[in-house]
N, C-alpha and C positions, 0 to 999 in steps of 0.2 A: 312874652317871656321877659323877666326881670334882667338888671345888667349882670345880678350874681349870678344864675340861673343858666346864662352865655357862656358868662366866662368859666362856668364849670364844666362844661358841655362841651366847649373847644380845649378847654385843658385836658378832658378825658380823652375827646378824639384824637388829641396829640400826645397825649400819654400812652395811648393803645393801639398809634396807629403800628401796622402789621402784624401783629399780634391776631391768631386766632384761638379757637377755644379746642378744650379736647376732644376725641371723638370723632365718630368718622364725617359726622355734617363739615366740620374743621370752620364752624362759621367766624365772623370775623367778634374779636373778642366786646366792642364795645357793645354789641347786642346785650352781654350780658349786665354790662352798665347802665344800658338802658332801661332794660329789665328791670332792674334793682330801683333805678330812678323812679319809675312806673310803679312798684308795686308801696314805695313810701308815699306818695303823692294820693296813692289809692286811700291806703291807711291812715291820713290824715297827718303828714308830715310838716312840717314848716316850711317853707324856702331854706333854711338853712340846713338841713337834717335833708332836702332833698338833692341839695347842691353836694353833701357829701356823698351821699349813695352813686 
């Protein structure tokens, strides 16, 4: 993983920590960050365009 790549991952984890999503799972919300990450990286995203997702 690149150093952008880190440092967006720990900024999300720490952006979202406690935070969960809605719904009765109530999972914790960066799932969905990761999700998002994952599905740009599928689709042929840049590092930069994934670092924001």
């Amino acid at each position: 993983m690149s150093d952008t790549l880190s440092r967006a991952a720990d900024f999300a984890r720490n952006a979202h920590a406690g935070q969960s999503r809605k719904g009765a799972a109530k999972e914790p919300y960066i799932t969905h960050v990761e999700e998002v990450a994952a599905f740009v990286t599928r689709h042929g995203g840049d590092e930069v365009a994934i670092a924001a997702a």
